[in-house]
C-alpha positions as a Markdown table, in Angstrom:
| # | Residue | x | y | z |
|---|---|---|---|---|
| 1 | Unk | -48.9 | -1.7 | -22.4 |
| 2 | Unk | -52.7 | -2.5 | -23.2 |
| 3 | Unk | -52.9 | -3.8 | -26.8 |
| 4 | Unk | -56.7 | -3.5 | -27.0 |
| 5 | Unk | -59.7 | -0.9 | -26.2 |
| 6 | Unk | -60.5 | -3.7 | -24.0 |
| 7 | Unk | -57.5 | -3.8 | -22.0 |
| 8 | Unk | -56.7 | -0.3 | -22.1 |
| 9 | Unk | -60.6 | 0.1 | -20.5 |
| 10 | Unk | -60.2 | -2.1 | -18.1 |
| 11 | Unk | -56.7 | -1.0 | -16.8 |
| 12 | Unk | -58.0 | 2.6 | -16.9 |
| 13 | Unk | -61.7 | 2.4 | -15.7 |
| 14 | Unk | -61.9 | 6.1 | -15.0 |
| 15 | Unk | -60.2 | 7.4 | -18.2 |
| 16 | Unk | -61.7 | 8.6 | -21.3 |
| 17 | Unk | -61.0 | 6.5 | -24.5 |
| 18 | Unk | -61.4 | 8.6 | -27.7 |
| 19 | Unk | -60.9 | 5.9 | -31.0 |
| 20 | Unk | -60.5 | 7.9 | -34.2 |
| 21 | Unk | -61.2 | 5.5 | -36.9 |
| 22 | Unk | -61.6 | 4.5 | -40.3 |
| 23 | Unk | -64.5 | 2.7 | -41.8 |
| 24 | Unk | -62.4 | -0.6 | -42.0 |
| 25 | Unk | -60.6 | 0.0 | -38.6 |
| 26 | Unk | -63.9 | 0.4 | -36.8 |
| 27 | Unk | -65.4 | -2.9 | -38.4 |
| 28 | Unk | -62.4 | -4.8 | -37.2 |
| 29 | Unk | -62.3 | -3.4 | -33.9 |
| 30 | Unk | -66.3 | -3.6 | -33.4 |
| 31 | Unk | -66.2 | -6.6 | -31.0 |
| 32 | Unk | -63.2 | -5.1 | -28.7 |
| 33 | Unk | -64.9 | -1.7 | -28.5 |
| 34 | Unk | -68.1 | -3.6 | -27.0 |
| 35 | Unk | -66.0 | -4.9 | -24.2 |
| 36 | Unk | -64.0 | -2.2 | -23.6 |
| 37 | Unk | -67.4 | 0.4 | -23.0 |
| 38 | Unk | -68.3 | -2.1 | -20.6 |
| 39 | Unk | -65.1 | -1.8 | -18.5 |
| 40 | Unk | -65.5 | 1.8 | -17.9 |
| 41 | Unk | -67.4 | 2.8 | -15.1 |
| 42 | Unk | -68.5 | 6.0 | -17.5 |
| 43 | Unk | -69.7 | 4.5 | -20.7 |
| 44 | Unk | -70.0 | 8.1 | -22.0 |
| 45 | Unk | -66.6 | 7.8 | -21.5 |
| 46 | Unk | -65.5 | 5.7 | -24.6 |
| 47 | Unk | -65.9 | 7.7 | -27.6 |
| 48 | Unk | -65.4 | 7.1 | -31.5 |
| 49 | Unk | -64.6 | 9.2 | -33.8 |
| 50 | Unk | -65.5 | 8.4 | -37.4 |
| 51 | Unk | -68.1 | 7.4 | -40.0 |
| 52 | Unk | -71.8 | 7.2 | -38.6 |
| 53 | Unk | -74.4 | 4.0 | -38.8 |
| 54 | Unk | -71.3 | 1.4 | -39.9 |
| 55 | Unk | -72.7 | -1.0 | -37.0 |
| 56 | Unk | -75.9 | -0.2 | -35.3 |
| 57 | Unk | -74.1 | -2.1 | -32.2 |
| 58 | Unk | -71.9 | 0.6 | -32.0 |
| 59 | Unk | -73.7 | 3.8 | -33.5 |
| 60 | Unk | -74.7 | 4.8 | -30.0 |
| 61 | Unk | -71.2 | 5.3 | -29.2 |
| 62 | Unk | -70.2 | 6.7 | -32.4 |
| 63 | Unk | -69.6 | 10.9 | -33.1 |
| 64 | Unk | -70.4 | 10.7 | -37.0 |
| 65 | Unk | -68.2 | 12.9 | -39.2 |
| 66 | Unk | -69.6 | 13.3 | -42.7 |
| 67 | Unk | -67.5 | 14.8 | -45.7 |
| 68 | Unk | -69.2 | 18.3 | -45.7 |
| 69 | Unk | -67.5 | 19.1 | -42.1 |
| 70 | Unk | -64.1 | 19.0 | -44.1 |
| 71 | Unk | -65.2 | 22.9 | -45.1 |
| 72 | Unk | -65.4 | 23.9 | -41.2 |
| 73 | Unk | -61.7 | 21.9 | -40.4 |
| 74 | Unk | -60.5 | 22.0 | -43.6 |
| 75 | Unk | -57.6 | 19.8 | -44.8 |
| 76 | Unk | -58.1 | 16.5 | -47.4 |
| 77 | Unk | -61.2 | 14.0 | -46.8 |
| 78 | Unk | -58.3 | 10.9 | -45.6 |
| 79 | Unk | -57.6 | 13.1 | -42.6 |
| 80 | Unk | -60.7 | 14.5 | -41.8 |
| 81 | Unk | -61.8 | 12.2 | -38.7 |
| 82 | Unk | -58.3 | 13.2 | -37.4 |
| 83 | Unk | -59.0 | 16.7 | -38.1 |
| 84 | Unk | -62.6 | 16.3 | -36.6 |
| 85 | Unk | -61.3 | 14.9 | -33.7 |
| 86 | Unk | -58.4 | 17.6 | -33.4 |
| 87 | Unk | -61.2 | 20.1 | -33.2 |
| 88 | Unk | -63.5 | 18.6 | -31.1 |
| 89 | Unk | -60.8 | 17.7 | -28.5 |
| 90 | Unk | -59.2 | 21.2 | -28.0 |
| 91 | Unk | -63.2 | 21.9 | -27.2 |
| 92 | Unk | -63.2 | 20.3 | -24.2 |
| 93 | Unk | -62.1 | 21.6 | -20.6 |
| 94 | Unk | -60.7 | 20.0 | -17.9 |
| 95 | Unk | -64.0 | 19.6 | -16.5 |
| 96 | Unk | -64.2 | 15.5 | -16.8 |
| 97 | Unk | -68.4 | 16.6 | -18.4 |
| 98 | Unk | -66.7 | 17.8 | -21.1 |
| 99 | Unk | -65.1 | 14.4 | -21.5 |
| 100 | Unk | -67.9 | 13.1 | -22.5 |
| 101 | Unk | -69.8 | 11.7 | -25.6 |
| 102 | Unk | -73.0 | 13.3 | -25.4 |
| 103 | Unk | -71.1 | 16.7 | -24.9 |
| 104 | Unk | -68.8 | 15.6 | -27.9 |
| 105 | Unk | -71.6 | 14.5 | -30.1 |
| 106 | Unk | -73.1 | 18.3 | -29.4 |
| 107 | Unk | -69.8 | 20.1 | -30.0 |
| 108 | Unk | -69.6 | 17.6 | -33.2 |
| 109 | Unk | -73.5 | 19.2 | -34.3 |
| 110 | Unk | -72.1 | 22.9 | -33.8 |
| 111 | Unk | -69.5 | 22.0 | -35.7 |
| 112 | Unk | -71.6 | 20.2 | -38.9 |
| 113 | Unk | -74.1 | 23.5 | -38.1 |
| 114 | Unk | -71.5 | 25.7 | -39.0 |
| 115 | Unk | -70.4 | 24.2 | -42.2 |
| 116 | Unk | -71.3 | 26.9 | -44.8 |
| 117 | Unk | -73.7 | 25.6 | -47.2 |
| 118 | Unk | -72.2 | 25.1 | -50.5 |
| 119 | Unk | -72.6 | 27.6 | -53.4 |
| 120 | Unk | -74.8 | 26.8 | -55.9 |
| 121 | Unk | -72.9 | 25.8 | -59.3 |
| 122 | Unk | -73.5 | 27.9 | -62.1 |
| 123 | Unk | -75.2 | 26.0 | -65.0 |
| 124 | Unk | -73.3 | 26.3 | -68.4 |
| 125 | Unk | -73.9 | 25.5 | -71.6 |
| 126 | Unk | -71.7 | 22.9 | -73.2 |
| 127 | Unk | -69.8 | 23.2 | -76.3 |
| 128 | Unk | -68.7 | 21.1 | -79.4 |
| 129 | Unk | -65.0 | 21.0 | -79.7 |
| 130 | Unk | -65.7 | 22.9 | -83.2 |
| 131 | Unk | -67.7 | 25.8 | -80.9 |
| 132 | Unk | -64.6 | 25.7 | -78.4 |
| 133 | Unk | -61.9 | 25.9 | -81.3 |
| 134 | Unk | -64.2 | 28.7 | -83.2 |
| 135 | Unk | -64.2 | 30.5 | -79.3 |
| 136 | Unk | -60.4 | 29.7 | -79.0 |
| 137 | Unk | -58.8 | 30.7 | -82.3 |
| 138 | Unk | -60.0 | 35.1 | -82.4 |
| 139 | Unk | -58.8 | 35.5 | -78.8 |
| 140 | Unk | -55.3 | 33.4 | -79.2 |
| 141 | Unk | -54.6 | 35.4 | -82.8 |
| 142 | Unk | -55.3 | 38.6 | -80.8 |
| 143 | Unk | -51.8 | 37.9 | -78.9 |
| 144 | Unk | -50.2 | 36.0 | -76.3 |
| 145 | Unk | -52.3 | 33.9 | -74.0 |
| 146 | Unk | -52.5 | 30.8 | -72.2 |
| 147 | Unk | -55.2 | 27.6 | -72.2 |
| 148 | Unk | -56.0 | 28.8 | -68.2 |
| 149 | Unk | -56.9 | 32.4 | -69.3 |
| 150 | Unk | -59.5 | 31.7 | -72.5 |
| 151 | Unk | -60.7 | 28.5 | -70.0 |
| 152 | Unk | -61.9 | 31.8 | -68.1 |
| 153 | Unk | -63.2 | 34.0 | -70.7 |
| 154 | Unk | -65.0 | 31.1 | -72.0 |
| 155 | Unk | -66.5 | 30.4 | -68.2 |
| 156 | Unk | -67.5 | 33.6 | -67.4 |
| 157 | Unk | -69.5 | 34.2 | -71.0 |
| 158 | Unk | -71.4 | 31.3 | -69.4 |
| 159 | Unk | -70.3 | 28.3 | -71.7 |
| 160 | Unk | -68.4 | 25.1 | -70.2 |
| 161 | Unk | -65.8 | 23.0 | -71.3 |
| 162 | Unk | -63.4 | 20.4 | -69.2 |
| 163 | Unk | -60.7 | 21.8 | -68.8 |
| 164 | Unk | -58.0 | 19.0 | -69.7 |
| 165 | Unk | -60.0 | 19.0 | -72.8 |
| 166 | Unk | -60.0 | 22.7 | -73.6 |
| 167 | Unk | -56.4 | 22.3 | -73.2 |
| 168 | Unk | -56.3 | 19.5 | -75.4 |
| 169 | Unk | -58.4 | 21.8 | -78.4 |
| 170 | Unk | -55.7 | 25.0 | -77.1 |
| 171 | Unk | -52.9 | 23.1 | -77.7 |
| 172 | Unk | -54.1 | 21.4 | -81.4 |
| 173 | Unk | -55.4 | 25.2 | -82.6 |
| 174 | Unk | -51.4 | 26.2 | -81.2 |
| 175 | Unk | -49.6 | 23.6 | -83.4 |
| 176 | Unk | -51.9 | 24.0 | -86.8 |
| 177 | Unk | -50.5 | 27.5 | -86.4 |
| 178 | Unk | -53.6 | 29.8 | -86.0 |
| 179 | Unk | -52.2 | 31.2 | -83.0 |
């Protein structure tokens, strides 16, 4: 078994080699990826899959995946080269054309294209914890309610407050009793 993109080019001259790699991976394979385009006799061929412009050597054979694709493949941003490349992969055809990088890098572009651009954030004021108790303690005498339902109320009258600390200021009106 090849232990290297070198030998695993070289052995396989007519395959296509797709690396999915981390930042770190791909500096410490930098030098065998070199090699191992050179043994194919496609260089389109060889393919990574992972963060763009880590080594100008090798951006040219780089397909950059950026956090924003995460909203078109979904999942967490550790497994989003894998998910990238899960995507991009059951793109291609058995047509070998498809196999290659320049058609990967386009698929790669529709893909980032079709990332929804994100929703604007609302802009809320901030509160003091005394505004946030004096917001708190009317709505929790009026009857049972929880920390994650006046966290909304609060929201959508357009004020903001963290929520681990509005739970904090909850949970202090709750044990002085003016709830």
């Amino acid at each position: 078994m090849p232990r290297s993109f070198y030998d695993l080019a070289r052995t396989n001259p007519d395959d296509t080699i797709i690396a999915v790699l981390s930042n770190a991976y791909l500096r410490a394979c930098t030098d065998d990826l070199r090699r191992a385009v050179g043994q194919l006799r496609d260089p389109q061929r060889l393919t990574i899959i992972g963060p763009a412009q880590t080594d100008p050597d090798l951006d040219e054979l780089v397909v950059g995946v950026a956090a924003p694709m995460r909203l078109a493949v979904g999942g967490s941003l550790l497994a989003l080269n894998v998910r990238v490349a899960q995507r991009l992969v059951g793109l291609v055809t058995a047509d070998p054309s498809t196999h290659r990088r320049s058609h990967l890098r386009a698929l790669a572009g529709e893909l980032a294209a079709a990332v929804p651009l994100p929703t604007p954030r609302t802009h809320r004021e901030r509160m003091t914890d005394d505004e946030v108790k004096a917001f708190i303690r009317p709505l929790a005498v009026a009857g049972p309610t929880s920390a994650t339902r006046l966290l909304r109320r609060l929201r959508d009258s357009g004020k903001s407050c963290e929520q681990a600390r509005f739970k904090q200021l909850f949970d202090e009106i709750s044990l002085d009793g003016h709830c």
